[in-house]
C-alpha positions in Angstrom: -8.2 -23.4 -3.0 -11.0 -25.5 -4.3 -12.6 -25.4 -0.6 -12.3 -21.9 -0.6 -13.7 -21.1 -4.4 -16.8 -23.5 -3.4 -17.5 -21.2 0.1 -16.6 -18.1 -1.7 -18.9 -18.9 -4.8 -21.7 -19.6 -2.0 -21.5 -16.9 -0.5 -21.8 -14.4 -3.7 -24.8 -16.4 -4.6 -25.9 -15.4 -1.1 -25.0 -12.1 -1.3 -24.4 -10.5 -5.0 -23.3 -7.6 -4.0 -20.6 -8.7 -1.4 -17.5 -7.7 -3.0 -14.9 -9.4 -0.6 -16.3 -13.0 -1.2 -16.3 -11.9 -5.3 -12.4 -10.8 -5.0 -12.1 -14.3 -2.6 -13.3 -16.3 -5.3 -11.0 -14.8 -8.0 -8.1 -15.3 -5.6 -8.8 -18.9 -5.3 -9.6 -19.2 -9.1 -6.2 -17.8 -9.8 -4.3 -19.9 -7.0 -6.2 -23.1 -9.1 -4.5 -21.8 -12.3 -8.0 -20.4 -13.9 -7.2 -17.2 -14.5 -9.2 -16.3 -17.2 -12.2 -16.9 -14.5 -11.0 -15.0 -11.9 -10.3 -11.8 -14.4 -14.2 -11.8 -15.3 -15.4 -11.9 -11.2 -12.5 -9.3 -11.2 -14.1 -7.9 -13.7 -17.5 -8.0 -12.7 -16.7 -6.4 -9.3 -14.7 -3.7 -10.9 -18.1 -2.7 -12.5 -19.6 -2.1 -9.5 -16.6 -0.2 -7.9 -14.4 1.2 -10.1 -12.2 2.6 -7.5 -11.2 -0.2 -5.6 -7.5 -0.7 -5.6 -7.3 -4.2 -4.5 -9.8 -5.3 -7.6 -7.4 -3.3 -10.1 -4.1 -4.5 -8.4 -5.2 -8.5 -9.3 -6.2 -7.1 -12.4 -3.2 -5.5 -13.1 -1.3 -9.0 -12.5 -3.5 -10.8 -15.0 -3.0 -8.5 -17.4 0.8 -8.5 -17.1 0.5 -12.3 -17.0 -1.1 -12.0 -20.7 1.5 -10.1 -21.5 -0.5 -6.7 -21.8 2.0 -4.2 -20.6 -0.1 -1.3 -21.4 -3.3 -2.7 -19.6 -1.6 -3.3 -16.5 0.2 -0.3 -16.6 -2.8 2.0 -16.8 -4.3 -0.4 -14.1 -1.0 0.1 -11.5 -1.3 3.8 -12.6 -5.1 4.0 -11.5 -4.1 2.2 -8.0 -1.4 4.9 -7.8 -4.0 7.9 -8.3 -6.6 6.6 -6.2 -4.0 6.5 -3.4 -4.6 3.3 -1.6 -1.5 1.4 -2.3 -1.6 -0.6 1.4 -3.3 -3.6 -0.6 -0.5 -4.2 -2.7 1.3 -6.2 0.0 -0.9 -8.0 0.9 -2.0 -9.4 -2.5 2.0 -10.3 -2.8 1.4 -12.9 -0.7 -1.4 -14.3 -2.6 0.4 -14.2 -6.2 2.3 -17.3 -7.0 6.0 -16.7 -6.8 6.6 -16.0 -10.3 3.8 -13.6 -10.7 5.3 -11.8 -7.6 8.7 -11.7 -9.4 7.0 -10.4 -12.6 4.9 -7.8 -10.8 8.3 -6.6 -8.3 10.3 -6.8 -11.9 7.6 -4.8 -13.6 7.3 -2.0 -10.9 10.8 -1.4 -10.6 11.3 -1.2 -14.0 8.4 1.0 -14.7 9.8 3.4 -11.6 13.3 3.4 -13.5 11.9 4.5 -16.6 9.8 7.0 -14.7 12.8 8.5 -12.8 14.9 8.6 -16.1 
C-alpha cells in the first residue's frame, strides 16, 4: 500500500484532475489505516464529480466506520439513485474484512427496515 499511495500521489500531482489515481490513493490510504486522509482526497474528488458512485460508496464506508449512520446512509442512498451499483463489488474487495462485514451488515439491515 505504501508503494501504491507514493505512485498514486505522483501521478495526481501530474495530473490534478485524474480522478482514478485520486480514488487510488484514498484506497491505499485507507488500506494503511489513514482514513481520515483518504476521506478528504475522497472528498476532494467528490467536489469535482458529485455523481460518481465509486467516490460515494468509499465514502459511505468511512462514514459508517465513524459511526455516522445517517451520513452513510444518504451516501448508499445517492449510489442507489444514480444507478450505478456495479462498483460496489468491486470496492468489497478492497475494504478490510471488518469494514466488509459492517458495510454487508449495514445493507442488509437497512433493506430489512426498508421492506418492513
Amino acid at each position: 500500500a505504501p508503494g501504491v499511495y507514493q505512485l498514486a500521489s505522483l501521478l495526481v500531482e501530474l495530473d490534478t484532475s485524474d480522478e482514478a489515481s485520486r480514488i487510488l490513493c484514498a484506497d491505499a490510504l485507507y488500506q494503511m489505516g489513514r482514513a481520515e486522509e483518504a476521506h478528504k482526497i475522497l472528498l476532494v474528488a467528490l467536489s469535482r464529480n458529485s455523481q460518481r458512485s465509486p467516490i460515494l460508496a468509499r465514502l459511505a464506508l468511512l462514514q459508517l466506520k465513524k459511526g455516522f449512520m445517517y451520513d452513510g446512509n444518504q451516501l448508499l442512498k445517492k449510489v442507489i439513485r444514480i444507478g450505478d451499483t456495479s462498483c460496489l463489488l468491486p470496492i468489497m474487495d478492497i475494504f478490510k474484512d471488518e469494514d466488509r462485514k459492517l458495510m454487508q451488515t449495514h445493507c442488509h439491515f437497512r433493506a430489512l427496515t426498508i421492506l418492513k
